[in-house]
N, C-alpha and C positions, 0 to 999 in steps of 0.2 A: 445331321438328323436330330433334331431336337425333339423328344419327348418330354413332356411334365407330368409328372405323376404326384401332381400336388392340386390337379382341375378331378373332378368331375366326372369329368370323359375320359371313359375307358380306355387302357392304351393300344387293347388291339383297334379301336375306333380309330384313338389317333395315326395308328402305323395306318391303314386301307384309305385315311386322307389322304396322307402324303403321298403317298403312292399311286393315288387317285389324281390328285394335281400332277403328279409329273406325266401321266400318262394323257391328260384331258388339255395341257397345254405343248403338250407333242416333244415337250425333252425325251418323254420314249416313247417314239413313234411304233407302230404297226411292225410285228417283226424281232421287233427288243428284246434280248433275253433279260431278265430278272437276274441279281445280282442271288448264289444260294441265299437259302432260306437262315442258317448259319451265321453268313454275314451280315446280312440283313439285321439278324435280332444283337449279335455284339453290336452292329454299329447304332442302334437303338438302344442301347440296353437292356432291351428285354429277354424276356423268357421264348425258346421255339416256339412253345404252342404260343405266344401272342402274334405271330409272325404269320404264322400256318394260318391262323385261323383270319387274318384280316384276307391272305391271299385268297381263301377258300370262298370269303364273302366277295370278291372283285371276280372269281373264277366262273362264281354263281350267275354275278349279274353281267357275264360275256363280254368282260375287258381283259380278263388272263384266260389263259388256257395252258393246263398242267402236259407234257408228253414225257412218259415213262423214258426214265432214262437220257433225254436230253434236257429237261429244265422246261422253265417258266416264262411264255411267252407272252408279250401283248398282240392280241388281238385285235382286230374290228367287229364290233359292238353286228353278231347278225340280225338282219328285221325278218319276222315270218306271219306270212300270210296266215291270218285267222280263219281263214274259210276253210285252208286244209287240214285246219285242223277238228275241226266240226263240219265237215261240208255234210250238206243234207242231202247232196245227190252225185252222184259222177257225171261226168260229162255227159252221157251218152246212155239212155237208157237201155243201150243193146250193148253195153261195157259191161265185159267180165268184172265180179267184183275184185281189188286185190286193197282190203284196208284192213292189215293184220289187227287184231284183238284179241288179248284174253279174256276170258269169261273168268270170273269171279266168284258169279252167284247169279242165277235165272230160279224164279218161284213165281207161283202164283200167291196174293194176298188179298185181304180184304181190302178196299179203295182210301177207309178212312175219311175223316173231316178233312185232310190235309189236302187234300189231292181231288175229293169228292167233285165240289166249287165248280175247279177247274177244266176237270172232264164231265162237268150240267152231268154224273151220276148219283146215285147213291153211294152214301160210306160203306152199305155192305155186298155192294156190286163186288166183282175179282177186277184185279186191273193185274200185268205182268210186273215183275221187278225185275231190274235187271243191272250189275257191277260188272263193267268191264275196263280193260285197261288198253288203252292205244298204246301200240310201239311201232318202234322203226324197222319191226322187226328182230329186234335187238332189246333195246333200251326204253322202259316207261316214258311215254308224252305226256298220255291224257288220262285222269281217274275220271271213269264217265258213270254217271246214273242215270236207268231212263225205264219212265213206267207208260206204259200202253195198256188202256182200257180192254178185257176180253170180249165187251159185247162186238168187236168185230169182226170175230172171227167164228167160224163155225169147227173148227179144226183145234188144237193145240198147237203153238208154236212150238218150232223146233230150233232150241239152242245155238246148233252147229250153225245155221243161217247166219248170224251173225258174228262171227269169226272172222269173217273174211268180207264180209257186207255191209254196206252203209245202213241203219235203220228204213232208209226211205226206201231205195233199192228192194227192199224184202219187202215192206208194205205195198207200195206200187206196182212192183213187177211178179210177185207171187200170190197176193191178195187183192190184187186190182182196187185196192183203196184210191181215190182221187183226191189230191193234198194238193191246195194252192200258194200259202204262204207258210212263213215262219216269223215269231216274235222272236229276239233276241235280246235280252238285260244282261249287263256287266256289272261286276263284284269283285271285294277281293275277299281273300283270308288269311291266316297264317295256318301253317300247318302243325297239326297235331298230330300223334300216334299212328294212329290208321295212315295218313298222307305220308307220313315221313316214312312210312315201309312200303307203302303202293308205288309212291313216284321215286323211292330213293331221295328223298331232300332231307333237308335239315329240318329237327322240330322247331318252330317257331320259324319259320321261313316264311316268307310272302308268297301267297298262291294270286291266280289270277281265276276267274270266277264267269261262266257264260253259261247262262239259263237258256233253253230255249223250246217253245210250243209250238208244235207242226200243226196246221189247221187245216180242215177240208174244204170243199167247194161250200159244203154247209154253214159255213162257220164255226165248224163243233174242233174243238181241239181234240186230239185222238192222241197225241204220243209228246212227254214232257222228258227234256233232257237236263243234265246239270254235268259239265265237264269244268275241270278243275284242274290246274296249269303251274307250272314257274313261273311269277310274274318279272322272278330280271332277267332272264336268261337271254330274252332278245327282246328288240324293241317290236311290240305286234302292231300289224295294220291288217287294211282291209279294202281293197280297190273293188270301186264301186264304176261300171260302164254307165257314163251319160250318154 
């Protein structure tokens, strides 16, 4: 295990290659335990925390996976469907909702130049705001933003609705709104402050980035989302029915 600590490249960089090659040309396959973390950095020369930290970045992006008390395994690399992760509707319009969320932060605000454009109002219309965070139940997925215009509603929205409810779901099935499509744009980020305590990641992390504008029969966009992701954690797709 050769490291040079005479390049450039950091040596936790260089430990997460190596270790990266042995794992992507199958010397450790699926199953592998990891040599401790210990002997890893003597047989490197380096420091623990250079060791820890390259495992932590290969753990991030779903080639290891740490189990208390047994050690450090390779994995296979999971793919997760994108659509559950922002799906805009359940299956079934007569489907209980069950898509846990924390709420954050729900208020009313002024619409802004920012936002105005997009929903054809005025900047000083109220549009809702709304931070909430997807889990497993368990564990932060998704830091989600989503603002919906108040002109249509005659009512006050109620919080609790979406706790446990898709956006659309609550629009469609309690407000009888009629929404045909959705826009969706891809982005990345890295994550700063706010992220790195919402999703649990590291600062400076790579986020994964999905915009998206529910639109009605009319045309008019009514409800703008922005959910915000780990982008190594699994490789995402998106199956599309021809």
């Amino acid at each position: 295990m050769i490291i040079d600590k005479n390049v450039s490249t950091p040596l936790y960089q260089q430990v997460k290659d190596y270790l990266e090659r042995k794992i992507v040309i199958n010397e450790w396959p699926v199953g592998y335990r990891l040599p401790p973390e210990k002997k890893l950095a003597a047989n490197f020369g380096v420091s623990n925390i250079t060791v820890k930290r390259a495992i932590h970045e290969l753990v991030s992006e779903g080639l290891l996976e740490r189990y208390s008390g047994k050690g450090t395994f390779v994995v296979k690399k999971k793919d997760r469907d994108i659509s559950t992760l922002i799906s805009l509707k359940s299956e079934s319009l007569d489907e209980d909702g069950d898509y846990p969320h924390k709420i954050i932060e729900f208020k009313k605000e002024e619409t802004g130049g920012r936002y105005a454009n997009m929903f054809d109002i005025k900047p000083t219309d109220l549009i809702y705001s709304m931070t909430r965070v997807k889990t497993d139940g368990h564990n932060p997925l998704v830091l989600e933003y989503s603002y919906i215009p108040c002109y249509q509603f005659k009512e006050s929205l109620d919080p609790t609705d979406f706790e446990e409810n898709l956006i659309y779901d609550v629009l469609v099935k309690k407000y009888g709104i009629k929404l045909t499509k959705a826009k969706v744009y891809f982005s990345t980020m890295v994550a700063g402050e706010h992220e790195q305590s919402m999703l649990d990641v590291s600062k400076g992390q790579k986020l994964f980035i999905i915009d998206r504008q529910t639109i009605t029969q009319e045309q008019r966009v009514v409800e703008y989302s922005r959910f915000i992701m780990e982008q190594d954690q699994s490789k995402f797709f998106l199956e599309i029915q021809v």
